[in-house]
C-alpha positions in Angstrom: 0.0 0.0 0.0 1.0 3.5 -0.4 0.5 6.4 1.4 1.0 10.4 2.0 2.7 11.6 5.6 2.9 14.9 6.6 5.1 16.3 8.9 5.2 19.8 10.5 6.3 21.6 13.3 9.2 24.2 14.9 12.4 22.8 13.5 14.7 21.8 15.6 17.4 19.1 15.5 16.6 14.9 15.1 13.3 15.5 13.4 13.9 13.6 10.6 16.0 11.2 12.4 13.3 10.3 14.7 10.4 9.9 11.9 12.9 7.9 9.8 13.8 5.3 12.3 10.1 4.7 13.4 9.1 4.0 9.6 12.2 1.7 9.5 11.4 -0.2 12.5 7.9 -0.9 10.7 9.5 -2.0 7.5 8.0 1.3 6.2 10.0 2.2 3.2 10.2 5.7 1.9 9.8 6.3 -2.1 9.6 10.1 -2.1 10.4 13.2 0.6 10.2 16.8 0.2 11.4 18.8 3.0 12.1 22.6 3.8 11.9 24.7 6.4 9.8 28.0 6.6 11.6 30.7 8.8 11.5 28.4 12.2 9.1 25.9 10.5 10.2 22.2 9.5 7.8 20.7 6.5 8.5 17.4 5.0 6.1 15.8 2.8 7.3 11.6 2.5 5.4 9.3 0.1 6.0 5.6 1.2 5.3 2.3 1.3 4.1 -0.6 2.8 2.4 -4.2 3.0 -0.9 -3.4 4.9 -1.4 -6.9 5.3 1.6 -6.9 8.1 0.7 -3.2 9.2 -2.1 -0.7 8.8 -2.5 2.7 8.9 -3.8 3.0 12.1 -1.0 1.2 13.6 1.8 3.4 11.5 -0.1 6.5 13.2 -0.2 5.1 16.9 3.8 4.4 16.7 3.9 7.9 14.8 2.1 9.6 17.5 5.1 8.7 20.0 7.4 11.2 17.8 4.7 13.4 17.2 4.5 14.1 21.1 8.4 13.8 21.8 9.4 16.1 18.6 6.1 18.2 19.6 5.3 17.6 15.7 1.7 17.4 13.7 2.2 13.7 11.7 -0.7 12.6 9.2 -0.7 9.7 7.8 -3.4 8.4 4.9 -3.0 6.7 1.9 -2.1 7.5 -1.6 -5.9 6.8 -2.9 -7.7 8.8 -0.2 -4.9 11.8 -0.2 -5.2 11.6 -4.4 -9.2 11.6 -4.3 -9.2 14.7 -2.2 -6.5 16.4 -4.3 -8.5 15.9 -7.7 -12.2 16.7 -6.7 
């Protein structure tokens, strides 16, 4: 399955260190990131991928939500279909 992540927040050091390592740990593999920073803001946009049958969205965001809360981030997570339906109506 693929999906869309979002993450924003103040930037600050380890933020993508701390996202990438979770989505390792689920065998999440990343196929596409965009990141800059705003001023003080950190955006990264990372299109990835992974076998829902092993892990689903709802678990990715539950781990997620650990670094959210730690990096004091905002992390989205949905997948590819939903976020491209959205993006085309």
């Amino acid at each position: 399955m693929f999906a869309i992540m979002t993450v924003t927040g103040a930037d600050h050091t380890g933020i993508i260190a701390a996202v990438t390592t979770t989505l390792a740990e689920q065998e999440i593999n990343i196929l596409d990131v965009s990141q800059t920073i705003m001023d003080e803001w950190f955006t990264m946009i990372l299109r990835v991928e992974f076998d829902e049958h092993a892990t689903d969205i709802s678990t990715i965001q539950k781990r997620i939500l650990e670094v959210e809360q730690a990096q004091g981030l905002i992390i989205r997570i949905q997948s590819e279909a939903l976020f491209t339906a959205v993006n085309e109506i």
